[in-house]
C-alpha positions in Angstrom: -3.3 -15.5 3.2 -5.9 -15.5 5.8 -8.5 -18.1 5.2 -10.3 -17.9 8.2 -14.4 -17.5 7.3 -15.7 -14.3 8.7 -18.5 -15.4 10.9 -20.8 -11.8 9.7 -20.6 -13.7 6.2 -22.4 -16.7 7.8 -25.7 -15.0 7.6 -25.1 -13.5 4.4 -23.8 -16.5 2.9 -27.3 -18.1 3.8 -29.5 -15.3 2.7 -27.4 -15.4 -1.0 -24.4 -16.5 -2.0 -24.2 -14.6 -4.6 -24.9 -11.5 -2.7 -22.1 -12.3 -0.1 -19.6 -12.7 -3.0 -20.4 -9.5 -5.1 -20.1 -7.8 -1.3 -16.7 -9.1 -1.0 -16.0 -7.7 -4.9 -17.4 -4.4 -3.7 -15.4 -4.2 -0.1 -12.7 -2.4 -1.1 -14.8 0.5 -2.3 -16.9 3.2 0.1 -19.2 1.4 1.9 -21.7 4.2 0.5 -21.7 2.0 -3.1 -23.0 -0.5 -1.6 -25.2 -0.6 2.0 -28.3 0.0 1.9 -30.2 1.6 4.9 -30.1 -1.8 7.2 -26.1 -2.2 6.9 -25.8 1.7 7.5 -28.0 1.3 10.7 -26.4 -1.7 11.6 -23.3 -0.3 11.7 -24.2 2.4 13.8 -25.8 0.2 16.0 -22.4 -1.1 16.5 -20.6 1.7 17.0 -20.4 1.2 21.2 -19.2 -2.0 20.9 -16.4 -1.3 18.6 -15.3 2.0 21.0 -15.7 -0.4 24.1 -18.4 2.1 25.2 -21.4 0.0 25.8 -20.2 -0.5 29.4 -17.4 0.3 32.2 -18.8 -3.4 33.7 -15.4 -5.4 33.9 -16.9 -9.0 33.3 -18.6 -8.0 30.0 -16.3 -8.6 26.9 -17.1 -6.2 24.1 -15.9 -6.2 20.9 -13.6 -9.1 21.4 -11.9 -11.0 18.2 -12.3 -14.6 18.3 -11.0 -17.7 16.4 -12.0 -21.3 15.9 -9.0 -23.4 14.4 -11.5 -26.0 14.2 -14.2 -24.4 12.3 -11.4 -21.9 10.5 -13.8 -18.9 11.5 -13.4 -15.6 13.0 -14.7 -12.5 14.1 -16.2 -10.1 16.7 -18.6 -11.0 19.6 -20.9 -8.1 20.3 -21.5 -8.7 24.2 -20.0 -11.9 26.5 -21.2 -11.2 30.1 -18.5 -13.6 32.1 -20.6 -13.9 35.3 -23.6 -15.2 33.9 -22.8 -17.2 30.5 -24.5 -14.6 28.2 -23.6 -14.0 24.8 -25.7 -11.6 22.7 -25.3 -10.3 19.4 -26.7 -7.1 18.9 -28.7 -6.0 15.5 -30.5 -3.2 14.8 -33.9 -3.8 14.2 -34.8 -7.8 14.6 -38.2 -8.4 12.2 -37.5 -11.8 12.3 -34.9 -14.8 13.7 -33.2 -15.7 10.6 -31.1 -19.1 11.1 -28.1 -16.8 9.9 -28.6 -14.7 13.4 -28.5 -18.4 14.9 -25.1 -19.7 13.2 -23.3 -16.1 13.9 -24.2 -17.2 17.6 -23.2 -20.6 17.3 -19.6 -19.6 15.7 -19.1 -16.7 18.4 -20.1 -19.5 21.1 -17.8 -22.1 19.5 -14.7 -19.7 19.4 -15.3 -18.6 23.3 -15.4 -21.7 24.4 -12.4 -22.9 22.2 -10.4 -20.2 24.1 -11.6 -21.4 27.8 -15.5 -19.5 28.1 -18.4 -21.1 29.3 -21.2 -20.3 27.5 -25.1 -21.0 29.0 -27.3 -18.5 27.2 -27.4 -17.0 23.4 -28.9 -14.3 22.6 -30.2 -11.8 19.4 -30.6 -7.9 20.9 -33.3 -6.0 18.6 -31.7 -2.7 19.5 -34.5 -0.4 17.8 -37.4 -2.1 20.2 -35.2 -3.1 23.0 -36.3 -6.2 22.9 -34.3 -9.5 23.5 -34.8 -12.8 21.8 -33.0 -16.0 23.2 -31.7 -18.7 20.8 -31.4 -22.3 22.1 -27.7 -23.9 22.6 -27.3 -26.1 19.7 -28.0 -29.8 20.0 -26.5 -32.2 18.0 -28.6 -32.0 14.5 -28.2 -27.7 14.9 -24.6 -28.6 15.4 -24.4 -31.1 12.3 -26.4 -28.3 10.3 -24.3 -25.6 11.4 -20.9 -27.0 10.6 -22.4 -28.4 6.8 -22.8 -24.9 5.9 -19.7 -24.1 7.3 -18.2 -26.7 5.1 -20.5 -25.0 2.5 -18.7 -21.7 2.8 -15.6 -23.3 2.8 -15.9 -25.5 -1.0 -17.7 -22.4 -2.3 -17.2 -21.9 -5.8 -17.9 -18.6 -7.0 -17.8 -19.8 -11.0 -21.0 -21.7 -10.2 -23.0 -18.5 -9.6 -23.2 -17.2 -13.4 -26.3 -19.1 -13.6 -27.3 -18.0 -10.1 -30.4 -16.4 -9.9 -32.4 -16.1 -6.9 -35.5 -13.3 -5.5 -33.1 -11.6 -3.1 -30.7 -10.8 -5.5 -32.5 -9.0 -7.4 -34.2 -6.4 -4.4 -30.5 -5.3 -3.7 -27.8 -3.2 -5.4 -26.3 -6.2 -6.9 -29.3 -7.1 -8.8 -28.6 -4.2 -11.3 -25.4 -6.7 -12.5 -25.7 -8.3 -15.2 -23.3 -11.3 -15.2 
């Protein structure tokens, strides 16, 4: 069995992780049950990347799977551009820089450069403004922060959430559960 963290959970995980577990509970049905409007429209906003359509440009990686076998994550990087350094993840509509858009970042750069990439510039891609917001490289107490909630993910304990209750569960679909 595959262990590797998904590095899209990172950001859920630190908006609830109560949320992020009922979503893996609910994975295996039509997405339909259970996105809302900003997972459909983030999934659409995708939809380029994951056809290897958002350009012909042959030193831009789209789409690519990556691994850390030291932080045991995985995933997709939206957009590496190979001559200048660039990573970006794309979203949809960017209201605000969440530290979860951050950590994705970090864990995309981390697996790049684990498999030989140099990585100089991060950046978030509001796709419904155009607009582009950079994110620092990490320095060592964003690294230290990162990787605890990493370790986080990785002793989570989904027993412990019966008690869970928290704001943002209760303004999405799993919020009508009552467990």
């Amino acid at each position: 069995m595959d262990s590797a963290i998904p590095i899209s959970a990172i950001n859920d995980f630190l908006f609830c992780p109560k949320s992020l577990y009922l979503h893996s509970v609910y994975s295996s049905f039509a997405t339909n049950t259970y996105h809302d409007t900003p997972q459909i429209q983030g999934g659409i906003a995708h939809e380029n990347i994951e056809k290897g359509q958002y350009t012909t440009s042959k030193h831009v990686l789209q789409g690519l799977s990556v691994y850390s076998e030291r932080l045991g994550v995985k995933g997709k990087i939206d957009i590496y551009d190979m001559e200048k350094g660039f990573l970006i993840e794309r979203k949809y509509r960017v209201k605000q820089l969440y530290k979860g858009f951050q950590y994705q970042l970090y864990a995309q750069m981390y697996c790049l450069e684990e498999a030989g990439f140099s990585v100089k510039r991060l950046f978030i891609q509001s796709l419904s403004d155009n607009k582009r917001y950079e994110i620092a490289l990490p320095a060592e107490k964003e690294k230290q922060e990162f990787e605890k909630v990493i370790a986080e993910m990785k002793a989570f304990n989904a027993i412990a959430l019966s008690n869970h209750s928290c704001s943002r569960c209760q303004n999405n679909i799993y919020g009508l559960l009552n467990w």
